[in-house]
C-alpha positions in Angstrom: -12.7 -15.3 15.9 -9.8 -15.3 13.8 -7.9 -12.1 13.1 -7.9 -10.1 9.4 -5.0 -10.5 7.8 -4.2 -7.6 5.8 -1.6 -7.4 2.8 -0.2 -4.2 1.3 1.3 -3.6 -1.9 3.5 -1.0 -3.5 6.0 0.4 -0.7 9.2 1.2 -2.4 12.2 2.3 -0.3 14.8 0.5 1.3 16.8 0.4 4.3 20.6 0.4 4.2 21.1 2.0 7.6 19.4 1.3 11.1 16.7 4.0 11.4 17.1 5.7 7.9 14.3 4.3 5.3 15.2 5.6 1.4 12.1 6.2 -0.8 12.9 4.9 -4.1 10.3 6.7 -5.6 8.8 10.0 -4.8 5.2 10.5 -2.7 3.7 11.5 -5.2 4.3 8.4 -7.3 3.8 5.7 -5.1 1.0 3.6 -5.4 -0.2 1.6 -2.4 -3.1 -1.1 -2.3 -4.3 -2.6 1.0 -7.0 -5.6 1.7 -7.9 -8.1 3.8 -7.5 -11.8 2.9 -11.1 -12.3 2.2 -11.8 -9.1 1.0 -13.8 -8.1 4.3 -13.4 -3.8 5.2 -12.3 -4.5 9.2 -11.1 -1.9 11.9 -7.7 -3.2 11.4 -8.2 -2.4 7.5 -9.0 1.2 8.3 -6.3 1.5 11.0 -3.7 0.6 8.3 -5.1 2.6 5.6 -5.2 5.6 7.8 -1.5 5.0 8.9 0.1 4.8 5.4 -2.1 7.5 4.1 -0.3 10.2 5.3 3.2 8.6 3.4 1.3 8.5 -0.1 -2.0 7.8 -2.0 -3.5 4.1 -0.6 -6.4 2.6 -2.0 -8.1 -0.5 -0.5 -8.7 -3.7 -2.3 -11.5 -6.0 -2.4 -9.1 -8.4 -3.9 -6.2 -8.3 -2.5 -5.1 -11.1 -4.5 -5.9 -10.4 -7.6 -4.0 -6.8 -7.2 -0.9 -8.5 -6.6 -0.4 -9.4 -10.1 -1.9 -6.0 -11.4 0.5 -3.3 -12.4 -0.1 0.2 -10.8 -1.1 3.0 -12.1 1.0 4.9 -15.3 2.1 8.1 -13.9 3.7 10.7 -17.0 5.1 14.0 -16.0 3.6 17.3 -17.7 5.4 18.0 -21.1 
C-alpha cells in the first residue's frame, strides 16, 4: 500500500527568525484547501485537516489539483 500524499494550499506567513512564524495575513482571512493526490478522504487527510483547523478556516479538496490554479475566496471588510 502506498501512502496518501496530501497537498495544502493557502498558508501565508513566513519565517525570518528560528522559531518565530509571521502571519502575513490575519486568521480570519486565510484560506486553506487540503486533498489527497487522488482525491481519496484518508486518516492522514483528517489528521491534517484537524491540525491546521485550529490556525484558520480549511476546507478539503476532491481535486487537489485543480484548486491549485483556483483563486480563494474574496473576502471585503464591512463598510
Amino acid at each position: 500500500m502506498t501512502p496518501a500524499r496530501i497537498a495544502v494550499l493557502g498558508i501565508v506567513a513566513n519565517r525570518y527568525t528560528p522559531g518565530v512564524v509571521e502571519r502575513q495575513v490575519p486568521r480570519t482571512g486565510t484560506w486553506r484547501r487540503a486533498g489527497t493526490m487522488d482525491g481519496v478522504r484518508t486518516p492522514s487527510l483528517a489528521t491534517v485537516v484537524d491540525g491546521l483547523g485550529h490556525a484558520g478556516a480549511i476546507s478539503i479538496s476532491n481535486d487537489i489539483r485543480a484548486s491549485t490554479w483556483m483563486k480563494p475566496p474574496v473576502r471585503r471588510s464591512p463598510q
